[in-house]
PyMOL CGO cylinders between C-alpha atoms (Angstrom):
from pymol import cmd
from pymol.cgo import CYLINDER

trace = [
    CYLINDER, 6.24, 0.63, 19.12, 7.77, 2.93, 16.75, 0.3, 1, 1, 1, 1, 1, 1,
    CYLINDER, 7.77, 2.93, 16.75, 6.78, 3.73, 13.38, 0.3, 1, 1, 1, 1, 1, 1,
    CYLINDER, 6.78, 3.73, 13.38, 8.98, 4.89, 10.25, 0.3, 1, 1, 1, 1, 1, 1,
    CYLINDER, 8.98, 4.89, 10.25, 7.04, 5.96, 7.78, 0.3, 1, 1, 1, 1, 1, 1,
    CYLINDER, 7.04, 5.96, 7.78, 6.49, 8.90, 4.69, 0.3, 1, 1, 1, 1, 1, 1,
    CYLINDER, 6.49, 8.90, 4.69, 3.10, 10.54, 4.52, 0.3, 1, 1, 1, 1, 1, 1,
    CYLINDER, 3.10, 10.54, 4.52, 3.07, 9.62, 0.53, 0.3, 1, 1, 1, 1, 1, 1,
    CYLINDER, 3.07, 9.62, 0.53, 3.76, 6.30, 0.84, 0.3, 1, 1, 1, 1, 1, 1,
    CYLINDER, 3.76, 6.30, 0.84, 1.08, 3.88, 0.06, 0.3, 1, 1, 1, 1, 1, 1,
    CYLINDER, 1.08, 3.88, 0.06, 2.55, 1.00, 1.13, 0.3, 1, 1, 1, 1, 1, 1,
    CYLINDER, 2.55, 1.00, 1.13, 2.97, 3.08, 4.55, 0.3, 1, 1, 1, 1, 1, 1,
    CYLINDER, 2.97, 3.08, 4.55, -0.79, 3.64, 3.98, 0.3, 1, 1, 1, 1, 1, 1,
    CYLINDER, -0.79, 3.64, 3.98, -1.46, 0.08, 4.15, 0.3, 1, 1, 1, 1, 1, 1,
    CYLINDER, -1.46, 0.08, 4.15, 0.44, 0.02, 7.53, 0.3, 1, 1, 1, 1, 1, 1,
    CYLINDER, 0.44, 0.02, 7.53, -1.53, 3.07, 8.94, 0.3, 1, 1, 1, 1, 1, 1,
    CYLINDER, -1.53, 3.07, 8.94, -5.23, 1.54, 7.61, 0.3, 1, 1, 1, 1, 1, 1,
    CYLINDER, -5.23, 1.54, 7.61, -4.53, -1.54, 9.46, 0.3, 1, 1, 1, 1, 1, 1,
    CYLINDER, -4.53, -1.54, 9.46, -3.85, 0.42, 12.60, 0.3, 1, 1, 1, 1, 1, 1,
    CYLINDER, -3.85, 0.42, 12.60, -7.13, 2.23, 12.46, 0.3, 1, 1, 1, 1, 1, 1,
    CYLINDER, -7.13, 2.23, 12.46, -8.67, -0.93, 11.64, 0.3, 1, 1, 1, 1, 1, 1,
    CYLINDER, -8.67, -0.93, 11.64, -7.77, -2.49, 14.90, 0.3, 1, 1, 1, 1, 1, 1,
    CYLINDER, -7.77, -2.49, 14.90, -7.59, 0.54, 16.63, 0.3, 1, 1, 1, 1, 1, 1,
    CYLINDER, -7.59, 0.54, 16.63, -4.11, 0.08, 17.75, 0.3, 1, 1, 1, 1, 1, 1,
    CYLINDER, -4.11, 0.08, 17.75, -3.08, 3.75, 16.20, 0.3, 1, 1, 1, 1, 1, 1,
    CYLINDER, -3.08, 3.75, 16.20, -2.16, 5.53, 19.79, 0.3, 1, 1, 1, 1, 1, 1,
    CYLINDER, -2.16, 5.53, 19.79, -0.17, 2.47, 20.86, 0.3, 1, 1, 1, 1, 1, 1,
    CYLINDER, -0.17, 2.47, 20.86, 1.95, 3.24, 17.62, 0.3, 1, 1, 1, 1, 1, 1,
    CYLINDER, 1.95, 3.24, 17.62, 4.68, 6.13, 17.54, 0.3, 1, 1, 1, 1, 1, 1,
    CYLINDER, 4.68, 6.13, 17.54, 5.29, 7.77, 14.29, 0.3, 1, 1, 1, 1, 1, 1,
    CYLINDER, 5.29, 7.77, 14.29, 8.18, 8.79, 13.44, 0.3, 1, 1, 1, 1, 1, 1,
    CYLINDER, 8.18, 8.79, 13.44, 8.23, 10.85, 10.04, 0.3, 1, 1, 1, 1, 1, 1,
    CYLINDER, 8.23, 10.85, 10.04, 11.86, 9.99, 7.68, 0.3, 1, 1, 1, 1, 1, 1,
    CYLINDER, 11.86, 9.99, 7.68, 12.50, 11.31, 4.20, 0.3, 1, 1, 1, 1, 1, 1,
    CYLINDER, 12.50, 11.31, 4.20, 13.94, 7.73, 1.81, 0.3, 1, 1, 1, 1, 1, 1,
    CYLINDER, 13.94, 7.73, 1.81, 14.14, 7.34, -1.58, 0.3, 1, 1, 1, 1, 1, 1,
    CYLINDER, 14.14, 7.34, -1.58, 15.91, 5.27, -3.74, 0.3, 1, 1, 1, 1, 1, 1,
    CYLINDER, 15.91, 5.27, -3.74, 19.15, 7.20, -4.30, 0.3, 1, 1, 1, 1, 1, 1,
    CYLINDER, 19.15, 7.20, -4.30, 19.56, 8.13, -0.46, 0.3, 1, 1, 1, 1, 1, 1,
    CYLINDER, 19.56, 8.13, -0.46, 18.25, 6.39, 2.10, 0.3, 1, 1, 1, 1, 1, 1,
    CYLINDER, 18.25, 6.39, 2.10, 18.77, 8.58, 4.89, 0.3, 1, 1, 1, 1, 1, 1,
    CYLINDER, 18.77, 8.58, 4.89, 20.61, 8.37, 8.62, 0.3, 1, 1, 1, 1, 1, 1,
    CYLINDER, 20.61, 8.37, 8.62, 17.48, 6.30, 10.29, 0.3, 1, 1, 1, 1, 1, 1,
    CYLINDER, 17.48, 6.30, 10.29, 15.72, 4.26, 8.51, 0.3, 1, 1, 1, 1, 1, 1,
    CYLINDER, 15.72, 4.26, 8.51, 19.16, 1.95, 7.81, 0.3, 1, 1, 1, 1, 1, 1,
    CYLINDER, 19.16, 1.95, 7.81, 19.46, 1.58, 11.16, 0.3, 1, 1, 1, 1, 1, 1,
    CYLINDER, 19.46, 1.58, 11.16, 16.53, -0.38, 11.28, 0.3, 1, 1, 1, 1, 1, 1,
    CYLINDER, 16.53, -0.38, 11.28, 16.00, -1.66, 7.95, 0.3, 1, 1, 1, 1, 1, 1,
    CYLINDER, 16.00, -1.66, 7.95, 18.95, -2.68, 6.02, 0.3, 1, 1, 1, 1, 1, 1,
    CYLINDER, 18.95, -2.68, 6.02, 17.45, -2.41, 3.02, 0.3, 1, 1, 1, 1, 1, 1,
    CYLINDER, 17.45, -2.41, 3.02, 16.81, 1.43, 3.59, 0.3, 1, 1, 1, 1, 1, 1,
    CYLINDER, 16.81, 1.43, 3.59, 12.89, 1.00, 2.96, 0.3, 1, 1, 1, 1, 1, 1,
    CYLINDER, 12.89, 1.00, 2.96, 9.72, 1.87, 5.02, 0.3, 1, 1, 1, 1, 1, 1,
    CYLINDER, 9.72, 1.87, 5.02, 7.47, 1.45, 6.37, 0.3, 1, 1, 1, 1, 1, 1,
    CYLINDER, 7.47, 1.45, 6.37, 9.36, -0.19, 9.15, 0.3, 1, 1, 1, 1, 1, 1,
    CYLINDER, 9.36, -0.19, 9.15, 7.97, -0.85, 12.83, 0.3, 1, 1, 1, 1, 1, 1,
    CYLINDER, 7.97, -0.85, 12.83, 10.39, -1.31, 15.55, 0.3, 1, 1, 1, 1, 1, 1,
    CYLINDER, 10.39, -1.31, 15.55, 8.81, -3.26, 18.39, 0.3, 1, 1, 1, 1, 1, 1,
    CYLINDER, 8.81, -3.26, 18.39, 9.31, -2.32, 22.20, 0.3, 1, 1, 1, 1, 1, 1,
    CYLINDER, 9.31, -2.32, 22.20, 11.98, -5.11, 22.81, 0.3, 1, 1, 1, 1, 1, 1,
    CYLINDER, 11.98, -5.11, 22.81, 13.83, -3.53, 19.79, 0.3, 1, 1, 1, 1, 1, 1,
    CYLINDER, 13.83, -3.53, 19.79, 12.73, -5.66, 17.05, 0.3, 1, 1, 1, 1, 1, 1,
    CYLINDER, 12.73, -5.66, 17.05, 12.42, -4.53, 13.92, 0.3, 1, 1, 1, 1, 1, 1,
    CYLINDER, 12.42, -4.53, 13.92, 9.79, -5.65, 11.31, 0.3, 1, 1, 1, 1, 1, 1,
    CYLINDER, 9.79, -5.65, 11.31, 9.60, -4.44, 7.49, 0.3, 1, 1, 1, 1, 1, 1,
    CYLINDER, 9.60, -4.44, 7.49, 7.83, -4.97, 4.43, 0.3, 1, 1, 1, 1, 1, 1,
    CYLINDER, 7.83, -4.97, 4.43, 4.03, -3.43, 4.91, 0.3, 1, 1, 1, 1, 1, 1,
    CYLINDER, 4.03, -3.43, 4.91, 3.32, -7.23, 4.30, 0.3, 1, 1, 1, 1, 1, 1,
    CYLINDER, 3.32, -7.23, 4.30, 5.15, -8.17, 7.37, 0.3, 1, 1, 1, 1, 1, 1,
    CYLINDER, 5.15, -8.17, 7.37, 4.04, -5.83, 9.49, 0.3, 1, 1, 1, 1, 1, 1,
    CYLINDER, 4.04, -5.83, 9.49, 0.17, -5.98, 8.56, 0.3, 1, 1, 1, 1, 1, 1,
    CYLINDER, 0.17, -5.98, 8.56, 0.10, -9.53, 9.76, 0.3, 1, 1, 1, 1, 1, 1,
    CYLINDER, 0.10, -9.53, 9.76, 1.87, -9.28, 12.92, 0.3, 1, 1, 1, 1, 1, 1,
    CYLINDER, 1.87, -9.28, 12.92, -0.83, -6.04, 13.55, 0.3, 1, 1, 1, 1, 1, 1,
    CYLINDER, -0.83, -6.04, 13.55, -3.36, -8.77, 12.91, 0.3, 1, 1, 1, 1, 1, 1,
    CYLINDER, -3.36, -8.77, 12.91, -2.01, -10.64, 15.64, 0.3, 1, 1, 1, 1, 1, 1,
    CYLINDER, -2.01, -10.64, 15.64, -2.30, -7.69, 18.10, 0.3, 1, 1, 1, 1, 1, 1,
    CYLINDER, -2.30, -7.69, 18.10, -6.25, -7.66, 17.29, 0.3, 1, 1, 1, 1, 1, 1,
    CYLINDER, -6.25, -7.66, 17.29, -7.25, -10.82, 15.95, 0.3, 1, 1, 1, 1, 1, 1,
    CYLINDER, -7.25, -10.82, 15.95, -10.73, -10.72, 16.71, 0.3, 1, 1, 1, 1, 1, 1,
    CYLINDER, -10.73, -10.72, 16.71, -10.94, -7.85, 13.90, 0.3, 1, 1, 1, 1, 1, 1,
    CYLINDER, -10.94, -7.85, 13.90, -10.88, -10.13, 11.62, 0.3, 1, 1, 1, 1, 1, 1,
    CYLINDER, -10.88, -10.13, 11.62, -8.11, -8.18, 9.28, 0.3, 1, 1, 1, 1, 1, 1,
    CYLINDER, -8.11, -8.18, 9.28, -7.12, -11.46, 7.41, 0.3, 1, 1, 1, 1, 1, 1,
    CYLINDER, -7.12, -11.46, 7.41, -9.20, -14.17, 6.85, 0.3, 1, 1, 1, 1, 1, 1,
    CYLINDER, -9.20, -14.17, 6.85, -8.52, -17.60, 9.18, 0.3, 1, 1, 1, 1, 1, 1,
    CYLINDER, -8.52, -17.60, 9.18, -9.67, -20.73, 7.20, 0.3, 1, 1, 1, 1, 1, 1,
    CYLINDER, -9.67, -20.73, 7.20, -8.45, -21.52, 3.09, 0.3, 1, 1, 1, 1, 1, 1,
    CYLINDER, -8.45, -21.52, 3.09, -9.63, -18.94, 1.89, 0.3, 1, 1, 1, 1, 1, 1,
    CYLINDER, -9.63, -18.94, 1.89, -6.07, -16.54, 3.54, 0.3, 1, 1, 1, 1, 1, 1,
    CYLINDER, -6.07, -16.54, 3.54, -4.57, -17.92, 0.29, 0.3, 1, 1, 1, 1, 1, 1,
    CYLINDER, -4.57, -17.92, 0.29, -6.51, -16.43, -1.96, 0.3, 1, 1, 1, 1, 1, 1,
    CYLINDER, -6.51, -16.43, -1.96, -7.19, -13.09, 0.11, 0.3, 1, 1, 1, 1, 1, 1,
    CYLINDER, -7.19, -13.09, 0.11, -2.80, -12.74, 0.35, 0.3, 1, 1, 1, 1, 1, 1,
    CYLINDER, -2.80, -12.74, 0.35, -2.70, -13.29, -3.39, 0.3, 1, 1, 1, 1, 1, 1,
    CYLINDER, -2.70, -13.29, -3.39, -5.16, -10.22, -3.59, 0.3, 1, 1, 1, 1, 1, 1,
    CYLINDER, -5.16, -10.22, -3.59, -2.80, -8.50, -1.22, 0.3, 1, 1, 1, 1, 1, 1,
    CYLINDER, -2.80, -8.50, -1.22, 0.36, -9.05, -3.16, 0.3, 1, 1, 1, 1, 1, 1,
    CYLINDER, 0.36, -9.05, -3.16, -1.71, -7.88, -6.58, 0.3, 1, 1, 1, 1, 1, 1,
    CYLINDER, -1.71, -7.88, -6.58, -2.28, -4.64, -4.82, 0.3, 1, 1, 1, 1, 1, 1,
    CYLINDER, -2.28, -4.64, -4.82, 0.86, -4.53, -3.50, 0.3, 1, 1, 1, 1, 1, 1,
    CYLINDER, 0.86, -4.53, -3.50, 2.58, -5.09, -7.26, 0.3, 1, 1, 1, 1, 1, 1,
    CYLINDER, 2.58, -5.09, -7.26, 0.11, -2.28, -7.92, 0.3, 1, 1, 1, 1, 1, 1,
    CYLINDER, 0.11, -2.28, -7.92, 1.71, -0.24, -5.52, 0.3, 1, 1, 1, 1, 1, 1,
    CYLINDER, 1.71, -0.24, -5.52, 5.27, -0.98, -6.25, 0.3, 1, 1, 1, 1, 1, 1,
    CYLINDER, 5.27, -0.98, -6.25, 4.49, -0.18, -10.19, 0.3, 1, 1, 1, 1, 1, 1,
    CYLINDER, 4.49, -0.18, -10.19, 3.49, 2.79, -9.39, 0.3, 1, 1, 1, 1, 1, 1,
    CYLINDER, 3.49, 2.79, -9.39, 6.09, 3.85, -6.93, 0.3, 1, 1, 1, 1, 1, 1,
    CYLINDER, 6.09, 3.85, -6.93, 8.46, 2.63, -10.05, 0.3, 1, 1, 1, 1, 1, 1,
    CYLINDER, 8.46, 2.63, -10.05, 7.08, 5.14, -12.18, 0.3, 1, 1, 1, 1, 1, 1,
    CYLINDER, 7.08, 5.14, -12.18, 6.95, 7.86, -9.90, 0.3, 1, 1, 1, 1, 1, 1,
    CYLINDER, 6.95, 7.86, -9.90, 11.05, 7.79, -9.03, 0.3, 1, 1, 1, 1, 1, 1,
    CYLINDER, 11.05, 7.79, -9.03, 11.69, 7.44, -12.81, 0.3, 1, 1, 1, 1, 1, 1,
    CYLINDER, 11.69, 7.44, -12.81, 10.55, 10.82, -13.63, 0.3, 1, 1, 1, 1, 1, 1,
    CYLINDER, 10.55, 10.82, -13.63, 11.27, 12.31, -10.07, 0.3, 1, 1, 1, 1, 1, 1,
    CYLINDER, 11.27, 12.31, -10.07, 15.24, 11.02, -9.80, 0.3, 1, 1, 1, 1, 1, 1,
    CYLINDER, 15.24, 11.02, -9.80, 15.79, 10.98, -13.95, 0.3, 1, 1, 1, 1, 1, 1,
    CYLINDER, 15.79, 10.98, -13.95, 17.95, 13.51, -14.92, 0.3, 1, 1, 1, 1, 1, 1,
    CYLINDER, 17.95, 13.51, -14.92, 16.18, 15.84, -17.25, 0.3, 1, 1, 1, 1, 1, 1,
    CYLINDER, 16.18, 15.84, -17.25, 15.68, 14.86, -21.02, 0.3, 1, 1, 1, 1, 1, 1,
    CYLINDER, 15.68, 14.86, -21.02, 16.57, 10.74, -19.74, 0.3, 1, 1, 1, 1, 1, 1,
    CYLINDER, 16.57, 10.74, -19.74, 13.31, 9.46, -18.53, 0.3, 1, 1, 1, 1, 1, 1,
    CYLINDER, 13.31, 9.46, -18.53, 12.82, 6.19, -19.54, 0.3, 1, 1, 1, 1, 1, 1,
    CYLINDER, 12.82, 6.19, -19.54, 9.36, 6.26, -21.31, 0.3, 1, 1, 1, 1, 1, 1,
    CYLINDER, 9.36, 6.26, -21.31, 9.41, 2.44, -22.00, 0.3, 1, 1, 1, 1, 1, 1,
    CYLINDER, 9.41, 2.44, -22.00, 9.68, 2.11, -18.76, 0.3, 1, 1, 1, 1, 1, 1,
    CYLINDER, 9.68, 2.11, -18.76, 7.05, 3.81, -17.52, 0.3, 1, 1, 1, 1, 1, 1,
    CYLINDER, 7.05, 3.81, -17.52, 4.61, 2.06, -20.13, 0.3, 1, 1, 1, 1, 1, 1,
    CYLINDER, 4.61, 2.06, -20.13, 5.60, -1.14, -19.08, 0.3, 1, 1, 1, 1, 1, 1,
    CYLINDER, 5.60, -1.14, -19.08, 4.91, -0.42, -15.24, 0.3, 1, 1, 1, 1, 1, 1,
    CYLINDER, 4.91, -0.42, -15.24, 1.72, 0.67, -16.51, 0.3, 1, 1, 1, 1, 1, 1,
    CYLINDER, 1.72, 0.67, -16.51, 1.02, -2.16, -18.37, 0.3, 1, 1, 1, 1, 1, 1,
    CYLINDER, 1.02, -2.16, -18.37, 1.29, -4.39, -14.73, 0.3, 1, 1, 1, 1, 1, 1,
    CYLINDER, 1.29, -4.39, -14.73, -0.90, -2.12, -13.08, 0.3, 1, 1, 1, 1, 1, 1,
    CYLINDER, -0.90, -2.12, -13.08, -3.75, -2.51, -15.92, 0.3, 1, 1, 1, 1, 1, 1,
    CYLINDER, -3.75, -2.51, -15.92, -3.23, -6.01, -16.13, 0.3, 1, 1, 1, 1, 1, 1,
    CYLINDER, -3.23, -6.01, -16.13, -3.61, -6.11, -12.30, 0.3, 1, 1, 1, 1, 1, 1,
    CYLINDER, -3.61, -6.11, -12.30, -6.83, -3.96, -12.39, 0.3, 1, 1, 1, 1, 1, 1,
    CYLINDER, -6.83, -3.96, -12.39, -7.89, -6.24, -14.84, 0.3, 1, 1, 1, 1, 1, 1,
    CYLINDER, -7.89, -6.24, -14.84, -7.51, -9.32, -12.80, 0.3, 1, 1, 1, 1, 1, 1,
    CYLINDER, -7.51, -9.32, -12.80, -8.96, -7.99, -9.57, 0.3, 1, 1, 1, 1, 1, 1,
    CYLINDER, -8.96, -7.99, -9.57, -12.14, -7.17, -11.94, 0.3, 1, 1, 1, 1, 1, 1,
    CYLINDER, -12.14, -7.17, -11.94, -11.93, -10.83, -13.05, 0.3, 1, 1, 1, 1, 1, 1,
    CYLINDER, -11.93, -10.83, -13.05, -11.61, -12.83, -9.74, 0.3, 1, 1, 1, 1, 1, 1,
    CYLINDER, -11.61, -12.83, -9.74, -12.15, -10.73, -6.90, 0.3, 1, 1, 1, 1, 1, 1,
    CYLINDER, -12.15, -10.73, -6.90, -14.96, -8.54, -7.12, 0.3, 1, 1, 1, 1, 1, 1,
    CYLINDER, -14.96, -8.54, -7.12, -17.10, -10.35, -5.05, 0.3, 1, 1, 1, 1, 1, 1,
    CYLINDER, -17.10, -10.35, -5.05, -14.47, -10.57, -1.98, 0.3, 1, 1, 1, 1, 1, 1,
    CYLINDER, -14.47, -10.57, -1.98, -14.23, -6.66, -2.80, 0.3, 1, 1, 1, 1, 1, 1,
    CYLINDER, -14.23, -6.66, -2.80, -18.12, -5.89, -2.41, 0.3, 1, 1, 1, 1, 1, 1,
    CYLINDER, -18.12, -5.89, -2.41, -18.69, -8.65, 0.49, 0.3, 1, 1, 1, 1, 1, 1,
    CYLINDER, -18.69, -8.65, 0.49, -15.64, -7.94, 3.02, 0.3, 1, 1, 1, 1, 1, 1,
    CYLINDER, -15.64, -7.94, 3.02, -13.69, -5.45, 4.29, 0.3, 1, 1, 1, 1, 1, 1,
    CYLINDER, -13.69, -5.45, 4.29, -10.21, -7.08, 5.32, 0.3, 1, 1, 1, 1, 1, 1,
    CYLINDER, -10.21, -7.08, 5.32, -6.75, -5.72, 5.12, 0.3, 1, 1, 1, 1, 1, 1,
    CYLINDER, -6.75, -5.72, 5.12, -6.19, -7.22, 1.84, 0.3, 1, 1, 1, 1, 1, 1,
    CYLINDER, -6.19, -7.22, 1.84, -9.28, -5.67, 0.22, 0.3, 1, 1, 1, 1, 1, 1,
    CYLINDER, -9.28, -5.67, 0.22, -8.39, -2.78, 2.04, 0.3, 1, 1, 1, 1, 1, 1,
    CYLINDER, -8.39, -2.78, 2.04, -4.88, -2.89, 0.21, 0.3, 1, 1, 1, 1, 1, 1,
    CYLINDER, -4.88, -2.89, 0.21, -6.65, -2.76, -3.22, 0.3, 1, 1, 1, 1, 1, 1,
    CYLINDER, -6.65, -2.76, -3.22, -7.99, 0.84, -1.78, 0.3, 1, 1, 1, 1, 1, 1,
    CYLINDER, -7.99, 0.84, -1.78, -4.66, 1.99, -0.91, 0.3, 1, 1, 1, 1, 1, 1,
    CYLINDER, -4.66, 1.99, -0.91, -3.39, 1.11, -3.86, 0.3, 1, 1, 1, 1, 1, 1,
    CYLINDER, -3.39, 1.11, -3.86, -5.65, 2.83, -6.10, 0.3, 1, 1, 1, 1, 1, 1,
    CYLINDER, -5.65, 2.83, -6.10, -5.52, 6.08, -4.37, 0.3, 1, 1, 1, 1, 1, 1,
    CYLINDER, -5.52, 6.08, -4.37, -2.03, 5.89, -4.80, 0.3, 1, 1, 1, 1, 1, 1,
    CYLINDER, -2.03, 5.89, -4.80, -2.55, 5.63, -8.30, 0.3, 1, 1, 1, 1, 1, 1,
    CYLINDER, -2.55, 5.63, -8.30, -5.00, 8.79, -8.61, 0.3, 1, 1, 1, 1, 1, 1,
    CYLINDER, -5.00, 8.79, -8.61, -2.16, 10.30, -6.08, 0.3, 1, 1, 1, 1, 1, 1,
    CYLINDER, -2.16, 10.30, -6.08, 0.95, 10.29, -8.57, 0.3, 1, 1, 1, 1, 1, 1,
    CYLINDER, 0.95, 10.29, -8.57, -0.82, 9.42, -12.40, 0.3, 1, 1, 1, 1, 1, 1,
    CYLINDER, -0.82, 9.42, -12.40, -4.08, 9.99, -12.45, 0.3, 1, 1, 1, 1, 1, 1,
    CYLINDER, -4.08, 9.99, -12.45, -3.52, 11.35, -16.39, 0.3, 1, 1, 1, 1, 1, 1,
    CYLINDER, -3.52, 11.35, -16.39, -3.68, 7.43, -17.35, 0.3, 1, 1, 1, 1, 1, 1,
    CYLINDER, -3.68, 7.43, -17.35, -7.16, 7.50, -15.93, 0.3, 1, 1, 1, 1, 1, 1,
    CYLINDER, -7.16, 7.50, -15.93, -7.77, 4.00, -15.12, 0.3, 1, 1, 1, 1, 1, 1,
    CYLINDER, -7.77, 4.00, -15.12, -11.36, 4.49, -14.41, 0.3, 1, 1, 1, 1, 1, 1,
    CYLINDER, -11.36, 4.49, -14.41, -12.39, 4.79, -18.15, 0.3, 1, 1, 1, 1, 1, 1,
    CYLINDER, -12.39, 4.79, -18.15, -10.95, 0.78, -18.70, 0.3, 1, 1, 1, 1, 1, 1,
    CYLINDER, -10.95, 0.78, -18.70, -12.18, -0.23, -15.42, 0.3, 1, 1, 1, 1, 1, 1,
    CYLINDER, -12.18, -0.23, -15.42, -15.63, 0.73, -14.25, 0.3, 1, 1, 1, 1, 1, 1,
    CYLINDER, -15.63, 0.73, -14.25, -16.22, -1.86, -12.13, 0.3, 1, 1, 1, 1, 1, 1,
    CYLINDER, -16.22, -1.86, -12.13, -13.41, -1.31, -9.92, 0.3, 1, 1, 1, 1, 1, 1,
    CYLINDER, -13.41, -1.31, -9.92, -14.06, 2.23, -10.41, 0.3, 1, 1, 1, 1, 1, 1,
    CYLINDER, -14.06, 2.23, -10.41, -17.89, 2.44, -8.86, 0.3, 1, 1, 1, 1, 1, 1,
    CYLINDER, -17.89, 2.44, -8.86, -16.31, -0.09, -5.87, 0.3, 1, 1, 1, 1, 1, 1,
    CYLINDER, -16.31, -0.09, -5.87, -13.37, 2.62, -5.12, 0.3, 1, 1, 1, 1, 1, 1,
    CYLINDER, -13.37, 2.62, -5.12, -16.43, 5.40, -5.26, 0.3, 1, 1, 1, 1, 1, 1,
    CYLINDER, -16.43, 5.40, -5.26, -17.92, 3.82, -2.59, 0.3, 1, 1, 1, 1, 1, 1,
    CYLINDER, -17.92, 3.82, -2.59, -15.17, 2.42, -0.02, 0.3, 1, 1, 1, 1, 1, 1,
    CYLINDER, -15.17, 2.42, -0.02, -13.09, 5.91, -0.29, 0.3, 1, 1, 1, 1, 1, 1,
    CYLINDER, -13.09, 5.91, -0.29, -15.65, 6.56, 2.54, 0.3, 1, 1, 1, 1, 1, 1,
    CYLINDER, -15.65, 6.56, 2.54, -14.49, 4.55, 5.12, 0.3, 1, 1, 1, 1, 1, 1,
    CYLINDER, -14.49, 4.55, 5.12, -12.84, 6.38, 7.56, 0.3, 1, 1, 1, 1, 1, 1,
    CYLINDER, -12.84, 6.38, 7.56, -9.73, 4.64, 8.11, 0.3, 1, 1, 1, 1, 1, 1,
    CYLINDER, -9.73, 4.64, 8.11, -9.18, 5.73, 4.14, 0.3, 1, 1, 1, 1, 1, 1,
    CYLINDER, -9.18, 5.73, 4.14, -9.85, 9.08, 4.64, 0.3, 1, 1, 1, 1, 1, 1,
    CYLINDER, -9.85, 9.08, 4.64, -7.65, 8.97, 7.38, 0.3, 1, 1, 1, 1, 1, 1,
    CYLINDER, -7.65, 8.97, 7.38, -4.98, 8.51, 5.59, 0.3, 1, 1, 1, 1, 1, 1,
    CYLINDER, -4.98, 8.51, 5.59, -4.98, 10.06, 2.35, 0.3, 1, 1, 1, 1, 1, 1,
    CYLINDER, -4.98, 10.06, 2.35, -1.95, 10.87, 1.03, 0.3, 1, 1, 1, 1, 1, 1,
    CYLINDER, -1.95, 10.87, 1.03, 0.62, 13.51, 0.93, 0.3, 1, 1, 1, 1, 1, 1,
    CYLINDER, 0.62, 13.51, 0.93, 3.06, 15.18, 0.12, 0.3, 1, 1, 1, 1, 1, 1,
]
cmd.load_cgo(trace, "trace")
């Protein structure tokens, strides 16, 4: 299997922590591409028509995309590791998973805006209003799901993680930690595990 995938990218993160999760890493080939929204490159089209990663092509040529996608066929590789949950409480746990993964894609948002903005035209209500998701998110995860965050360690709890190293990564001048202690003494603690410090990112 091949993967495409950006050192900086958390939802490539997400990808990468699953791998080390079910130890699957070496059966994995990376393959480092350089996407953003205004150019997508030569490879990662070929494979993804949307021009996104991460993207794993499989050895019969299949591609998969969306870190979503791809996290749950891993799962399938290594079930016994238990990386999603398998009776009714998966619904609640992918819910948790897409909250993160709105985290992520907030924050992603607000990263391009100043990066690809011409000088002197960054949107500034823009970037407020991506922020405004990603508070309301750490807000909710504080309401509903601390327990799930303190009591298991599965690839959607995993995902919250990613997510908020992603935000320290690119904007950690909002400092979420001083509106959300709770979440903030949990991250203290599961930054530890080593298939986050793994994959920190970069770049």
């Amino acid at each position: 299997m091949k993967l495409y995938y950006a050192a900086a990218s958390p939802f490539v993160r997400k990808v990468l922590i699953a791998l080390r999760e079910t130890n699957l890493l070496d059966q994995v080939e990376l393959v480092p591409v350089t996407v953003n929204p205004l150019a997508s490159g030569d490879i990662v089209p070929n494979h993804n028509p949307l021009g996104k990663i991460p993207c794993l092509e499989l050895a019969d040529g299949t591609n998969l995309y969306d870190s979503r996608v791809i996290t749950r066929y891993i799962s399938t590789l290594a079930p016994a590791t238990g990386l999603y949950p398998e009776d009714d409480t998966l619904w609640d746990a992918l819910t948790l998973e897409a909250t993160a993964d709105g985290i992520m894609d907030a924050a992603v948002s607000m990263t391009y805006e100043r990066r690809i903005r011409p000088e002197g035209m960054v949107f500034e209500t823009y970037l407020d209003a991506q922020w405004q998701k990603i508070d309301r998110a750490l807000s909710a995860i504080e309401t509903r799901w601390m327990k799930q965050l303190n009591e298991q360690k599965n690839l959607p709890v995993l995902a919250v993680a990613a997510a908020l190293g992603y935000v320290d990564f690119r904007h950690d001048d909002r400092k979420w930690r001083d509106t959300h202690p709770t979440l903030a003494a949990w991250e203290a603690e599961i930054r530890e595990r080593p298939s986050l410090t793994a994959t920190i990112p970069a770049g």
